[in-house]
VMD Tcl script that draws the C-alpha trace (Angstrom):
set ca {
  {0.00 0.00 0.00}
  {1.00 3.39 -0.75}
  {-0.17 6.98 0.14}
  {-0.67 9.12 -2.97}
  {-2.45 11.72 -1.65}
  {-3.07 13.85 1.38}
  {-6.00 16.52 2.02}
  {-6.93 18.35 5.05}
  {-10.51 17.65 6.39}
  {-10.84 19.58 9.04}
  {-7.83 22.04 11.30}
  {-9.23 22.77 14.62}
  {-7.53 21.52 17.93}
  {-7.11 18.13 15.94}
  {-7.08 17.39 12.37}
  {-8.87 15.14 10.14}
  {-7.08 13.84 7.10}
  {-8.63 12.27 4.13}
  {-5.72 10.03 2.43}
  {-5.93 8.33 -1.07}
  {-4.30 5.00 -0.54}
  {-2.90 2.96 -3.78}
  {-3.52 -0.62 -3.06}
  {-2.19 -2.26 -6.06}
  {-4.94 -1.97 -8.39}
  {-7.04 -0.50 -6.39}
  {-7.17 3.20 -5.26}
  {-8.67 3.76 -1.96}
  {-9.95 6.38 0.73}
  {-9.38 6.41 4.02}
  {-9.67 8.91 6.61}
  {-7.46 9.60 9.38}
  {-7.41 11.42 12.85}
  {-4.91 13.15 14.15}
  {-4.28 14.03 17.69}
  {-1.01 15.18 17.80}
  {2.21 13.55 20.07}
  {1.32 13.04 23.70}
  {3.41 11.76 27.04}
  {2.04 10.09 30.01}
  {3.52 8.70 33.40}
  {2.72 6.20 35.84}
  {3.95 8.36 38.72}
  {5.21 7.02 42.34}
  {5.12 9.35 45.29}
  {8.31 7.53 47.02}
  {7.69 9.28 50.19}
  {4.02 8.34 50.75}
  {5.24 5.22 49.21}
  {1.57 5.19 46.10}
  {1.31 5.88 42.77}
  {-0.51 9.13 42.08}
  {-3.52 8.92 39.79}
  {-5.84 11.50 38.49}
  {-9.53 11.40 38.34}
  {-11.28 13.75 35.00}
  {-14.13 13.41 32.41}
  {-13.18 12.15 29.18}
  {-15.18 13.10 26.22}
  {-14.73 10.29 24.30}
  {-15.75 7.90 27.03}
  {-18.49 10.30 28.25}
  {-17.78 9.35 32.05}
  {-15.21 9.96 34.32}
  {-12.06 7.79 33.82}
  {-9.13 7.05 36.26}
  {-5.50 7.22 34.28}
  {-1.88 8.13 34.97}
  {-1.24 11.71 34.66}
  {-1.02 12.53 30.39}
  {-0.70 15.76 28.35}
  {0.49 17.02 24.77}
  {3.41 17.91 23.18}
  {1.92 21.20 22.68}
  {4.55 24.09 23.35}
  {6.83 24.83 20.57}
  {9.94 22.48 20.54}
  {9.85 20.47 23.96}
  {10.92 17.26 23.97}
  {8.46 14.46 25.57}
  {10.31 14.24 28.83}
  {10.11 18.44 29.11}
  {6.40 18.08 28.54}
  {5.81 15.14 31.37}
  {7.63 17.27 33.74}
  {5.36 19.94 32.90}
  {2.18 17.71 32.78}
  {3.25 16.57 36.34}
  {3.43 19.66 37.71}
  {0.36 21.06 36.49}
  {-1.91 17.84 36.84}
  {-0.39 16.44 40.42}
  {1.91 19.38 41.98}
  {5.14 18.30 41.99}
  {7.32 20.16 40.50}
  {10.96 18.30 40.79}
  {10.85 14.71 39.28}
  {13.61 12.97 40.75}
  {13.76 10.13 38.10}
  {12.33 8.98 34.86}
  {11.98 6.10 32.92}
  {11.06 5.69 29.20}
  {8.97 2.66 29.01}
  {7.59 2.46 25.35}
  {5.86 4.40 22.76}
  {2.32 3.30 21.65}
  {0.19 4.04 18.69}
  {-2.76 3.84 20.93}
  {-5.32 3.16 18.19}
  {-3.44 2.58 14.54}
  {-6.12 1.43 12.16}
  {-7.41 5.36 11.82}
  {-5.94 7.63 14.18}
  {-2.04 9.09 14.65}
  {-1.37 9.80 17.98}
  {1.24 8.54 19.38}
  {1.79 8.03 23.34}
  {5.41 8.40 24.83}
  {4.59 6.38 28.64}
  {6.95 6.93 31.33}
  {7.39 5.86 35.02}
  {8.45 8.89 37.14}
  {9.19 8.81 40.65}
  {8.63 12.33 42.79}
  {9.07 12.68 46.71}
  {7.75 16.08 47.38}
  {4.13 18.32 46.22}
  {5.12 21.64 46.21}
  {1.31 22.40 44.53}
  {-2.29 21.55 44.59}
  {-2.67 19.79 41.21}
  {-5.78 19.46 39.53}
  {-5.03 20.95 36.11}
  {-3.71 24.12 34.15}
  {-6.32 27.07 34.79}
  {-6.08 28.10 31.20}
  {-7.15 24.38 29.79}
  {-10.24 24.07 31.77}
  {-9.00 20.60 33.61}
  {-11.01 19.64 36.42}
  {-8.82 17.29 37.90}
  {-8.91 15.33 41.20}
  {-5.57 12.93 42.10}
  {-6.15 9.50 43.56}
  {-3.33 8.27 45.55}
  {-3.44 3.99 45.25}
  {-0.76 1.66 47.35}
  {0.58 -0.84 45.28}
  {-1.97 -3.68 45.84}
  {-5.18 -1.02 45.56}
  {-3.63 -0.19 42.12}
  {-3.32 -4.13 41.07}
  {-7.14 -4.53 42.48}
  {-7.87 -1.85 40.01}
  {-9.83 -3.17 37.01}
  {-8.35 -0.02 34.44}
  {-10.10 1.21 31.04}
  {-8.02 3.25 29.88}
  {-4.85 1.27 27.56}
  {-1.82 3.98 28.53}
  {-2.79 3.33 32.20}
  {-3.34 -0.52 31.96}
  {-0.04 -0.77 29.53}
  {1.82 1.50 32.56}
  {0.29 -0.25 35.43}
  {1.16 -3.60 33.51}
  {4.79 -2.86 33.51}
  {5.11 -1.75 37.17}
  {3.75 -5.21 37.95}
  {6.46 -6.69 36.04}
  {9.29 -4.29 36.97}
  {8.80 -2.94 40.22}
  {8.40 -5.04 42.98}
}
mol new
graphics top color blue
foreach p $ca { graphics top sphere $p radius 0.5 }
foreach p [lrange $ca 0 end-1] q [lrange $ca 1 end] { graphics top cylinder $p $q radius 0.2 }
display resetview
């Protein structure tokens, strides 16, 4: 398969792509959606000795979902682990990170969409903030703090969280 062509749908705060797709003899026409680059973190508090969680509503699921703390690479030319620090900061109030881990990058949903998802593991020892969001980005954010077994109890929904949560099980002990 090859990509011949290219158009933009729609430019808002995501874009929609309609993409002519050669297919040997066959021309085809697919749409796809595109996010944009985003980082997450499964993030342990090492003092309290839990993982910090944050509770929002998610559009897309219409409810409100339980997932490691996530954000976009949205300002200028940051790299993915200057936009997690930032994210953390914001979302759960801590402002140092005093390590980081790289565990993979997913293309959460391939078939049609092109976000990708850097996921990290970050451990932080000490809230200098409150959390809960940026002001200007209208996040209404609550943390949940979760020991390690209340984390492992949790049944999770949402794939970067299970995928992070997954790995701590296997890595951390």
């Amino acid at each position: 398969m090859k990509i011949t062509k290219v158009e933009t749908v729609y430019d808002g705060f995501y874009k929609l792509r309609k993409l002519t797709v050669q297919d040997g003899d066959q021309t085809l026409t697919r749409e796809r959606f595109e996010p944009g680059r985003a980082v997450a973190a499964l993030v342990y508090d090492t003092n309290k000795q839990q993982y910090v969680f944050v509770r929002q509503f998610r559009v897309g699921a219409e409810q409100e979902m339980e997932e490691i703390a996530a954000g976009m690479l949205d300002k200028g030319n940051e790299s993915p682990e200057e936009a997690l620090r930032r994210e953390i900061e914001e979302e759960l109030g801590y402002a140092e990170v005093d390590h980081l881990e790289h565990i993979v990058t997913i293309f959460p949903s391939p078939g049609g969409n092109a976000e990708t998802i850097a996921i990290y593991y970050a451990e932080v020892s000490e809230q200098t903030g409150d959390g809960g969001g940026a002001e200007d980005e209208n996040e209404n954010i609550t943390l949940v703090r979760l020991s390690r077994a209340e984390m492992q109890a949790r049944q999770w929904r949402d794939a970067k969280t299970l995928i992070a949560v997954q790995w701590a099980q296997l890595n951390k002990k």
